[in-house]
C-alpha positions as CSV (number, residue, x, y, z in Angstrom):
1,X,7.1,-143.5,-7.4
2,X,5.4,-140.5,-5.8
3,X,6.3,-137.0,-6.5
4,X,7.3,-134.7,-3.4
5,X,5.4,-131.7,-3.3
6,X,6.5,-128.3,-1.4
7,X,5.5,-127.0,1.0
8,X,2.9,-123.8,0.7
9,X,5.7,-122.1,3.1
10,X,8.9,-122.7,0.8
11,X,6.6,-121.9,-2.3
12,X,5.7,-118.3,-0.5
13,X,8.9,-118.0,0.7
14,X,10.5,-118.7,-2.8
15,X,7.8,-116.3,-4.7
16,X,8.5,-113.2,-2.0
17,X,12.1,-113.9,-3.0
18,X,11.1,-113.7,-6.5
19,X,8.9,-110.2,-6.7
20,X,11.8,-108.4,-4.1
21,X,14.2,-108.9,-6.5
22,X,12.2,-108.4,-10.1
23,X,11.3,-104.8,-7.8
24,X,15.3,-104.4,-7.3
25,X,15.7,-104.5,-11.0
26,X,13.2,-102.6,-12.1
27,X,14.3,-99.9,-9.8
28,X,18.0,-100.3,-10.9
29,X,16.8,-100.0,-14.4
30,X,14.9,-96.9,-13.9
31,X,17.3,-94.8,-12.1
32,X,20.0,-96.2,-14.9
33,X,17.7,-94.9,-17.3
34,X,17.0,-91.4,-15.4
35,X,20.7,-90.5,-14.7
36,X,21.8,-91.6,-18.3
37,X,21.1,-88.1,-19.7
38,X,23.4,-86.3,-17.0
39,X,25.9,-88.6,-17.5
40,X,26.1,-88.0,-21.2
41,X,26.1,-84.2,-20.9
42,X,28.5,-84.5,-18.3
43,X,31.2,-86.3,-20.6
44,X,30.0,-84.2,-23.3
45,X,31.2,-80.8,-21.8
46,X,34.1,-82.4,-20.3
47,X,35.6,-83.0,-23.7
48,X,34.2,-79.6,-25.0
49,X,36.1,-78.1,-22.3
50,X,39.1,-80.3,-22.7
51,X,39.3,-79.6,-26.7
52,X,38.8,-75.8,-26.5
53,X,40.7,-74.8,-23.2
54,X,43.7,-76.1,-21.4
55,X,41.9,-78.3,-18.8
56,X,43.7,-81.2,-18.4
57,X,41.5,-83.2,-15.3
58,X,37.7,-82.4,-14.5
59,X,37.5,-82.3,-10.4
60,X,33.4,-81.2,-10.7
61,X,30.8,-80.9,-12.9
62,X,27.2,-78.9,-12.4
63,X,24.6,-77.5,-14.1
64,X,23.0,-74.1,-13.4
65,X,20.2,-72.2,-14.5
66,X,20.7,-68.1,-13.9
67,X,19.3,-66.2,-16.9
68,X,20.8,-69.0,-19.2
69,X,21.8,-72.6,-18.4
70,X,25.5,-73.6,-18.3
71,X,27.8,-76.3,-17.6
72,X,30.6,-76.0,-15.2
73,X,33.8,-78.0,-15.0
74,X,36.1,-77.4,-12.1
75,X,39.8,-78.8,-12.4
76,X,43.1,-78.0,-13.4
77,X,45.1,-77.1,-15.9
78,X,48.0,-78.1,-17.9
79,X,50.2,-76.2,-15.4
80,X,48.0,-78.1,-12.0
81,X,46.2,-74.5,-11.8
82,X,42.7,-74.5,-11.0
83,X,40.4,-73.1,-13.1
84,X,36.7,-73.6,-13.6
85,X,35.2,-73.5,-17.9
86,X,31.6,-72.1,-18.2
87,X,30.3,-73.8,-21.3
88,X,26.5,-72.1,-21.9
89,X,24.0,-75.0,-23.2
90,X,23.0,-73.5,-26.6
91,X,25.8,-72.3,-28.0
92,X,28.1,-69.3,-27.3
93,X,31.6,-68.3,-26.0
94,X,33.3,-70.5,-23.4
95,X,34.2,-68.9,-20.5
96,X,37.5,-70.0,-18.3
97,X,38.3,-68.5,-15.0
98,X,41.1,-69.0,-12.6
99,X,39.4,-69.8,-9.2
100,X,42.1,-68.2,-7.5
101,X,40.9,-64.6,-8.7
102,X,37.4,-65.0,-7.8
103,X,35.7,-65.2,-4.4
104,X,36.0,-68.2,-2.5
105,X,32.5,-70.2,-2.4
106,X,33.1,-71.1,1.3
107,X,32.5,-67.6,1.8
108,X,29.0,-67.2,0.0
109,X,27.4,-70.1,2.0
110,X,25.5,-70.6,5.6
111,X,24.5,-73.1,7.7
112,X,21.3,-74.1,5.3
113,X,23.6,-73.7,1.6
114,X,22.6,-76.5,-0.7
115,X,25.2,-76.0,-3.0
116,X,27.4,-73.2,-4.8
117,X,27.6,-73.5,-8.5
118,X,30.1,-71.6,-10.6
119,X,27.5,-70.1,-13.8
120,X,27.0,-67.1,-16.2
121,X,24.8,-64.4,-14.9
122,X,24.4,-61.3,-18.1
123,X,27.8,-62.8,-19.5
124,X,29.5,-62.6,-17.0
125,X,30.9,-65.2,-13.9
126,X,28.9,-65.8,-11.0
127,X,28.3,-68.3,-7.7
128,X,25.0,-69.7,-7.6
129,X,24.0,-70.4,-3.8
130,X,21.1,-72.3,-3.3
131,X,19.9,-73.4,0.2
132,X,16.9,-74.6,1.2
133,X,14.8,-71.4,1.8
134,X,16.7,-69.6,-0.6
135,X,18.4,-68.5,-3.7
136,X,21.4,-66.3,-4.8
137,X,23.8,-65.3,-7.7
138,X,27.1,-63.2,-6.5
139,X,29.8,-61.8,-8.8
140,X,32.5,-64.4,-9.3
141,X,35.4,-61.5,-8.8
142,X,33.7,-58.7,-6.1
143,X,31.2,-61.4,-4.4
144,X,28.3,-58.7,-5.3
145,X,24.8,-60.1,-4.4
146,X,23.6,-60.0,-8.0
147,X,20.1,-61.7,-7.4
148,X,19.0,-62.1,-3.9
């Protein structure tokens, strides 16, 4: 009995198949691997902020880098009040603000704003507003252009 062969089509056909998804693996692997430090310093400071404040549900998280680096949870609060939780990245005191006594980011941004990030700037709260040409730090409370 003879043995059937494929043909040179199916065997290319079946070897494209192959490489395309090894290269959907590996991609899938590498950006697993390259978000999997965000994702653990993300749940990190949302149970920091959860043990040492009164946050009850995280609605965002960011990372911003004025003259120190800090974490930023928005969400609310045992009593579904929002308030955002500063935590810096080495050490030092947690900040929490209520959102409703600070500017509104909405107001900070134009038509090019990347994002607005609730940070520390000297100690104190501030809105990071980054666009694409640009980058600013306003007081949390008067809206002051801090850095401009």
């Amino acid at each position: 009995m003879r043995k059937r062969r494929m043909k040179a089509s199916t065997q290319i056909i079946i070897g494209a198949l192959t490489v395309i998804i090894a290269i959907y693996i590996a991609i899938g692997l590498f950006l697993n691997k390259a978000i999997s430090p965000y994702n653990t310093t993300r749940a990190q400071a949302i149970n920091i902020a959860k043990k040492e404040t009164n946050l009850k549900t995280a609605q965002s998280f960011d990372i911003a880098t004025t003259d120190i680096t800090t974490y930023a949870i928005k969400g609310l609060d045992k009593n579904n009040k929002e308030i955002g939780v500063i935590i810096p990245q080495k050490s030092g005191k947690i900040t929490v603000v209520d959102m409703d006594k600070g500017v509104a980011p909405t107001s900070l941004t134009s038509k090019n704003t990347s994002s607005v990030v609730l940070t520390l700037y000297k100690g104190k709260a501030a809105w990071e507003v980054n666009s694409s040409n640009n980058y600013k730090v306003y007081d949390f409370t008067t809206g002051k252009e801090l850095i401009g």
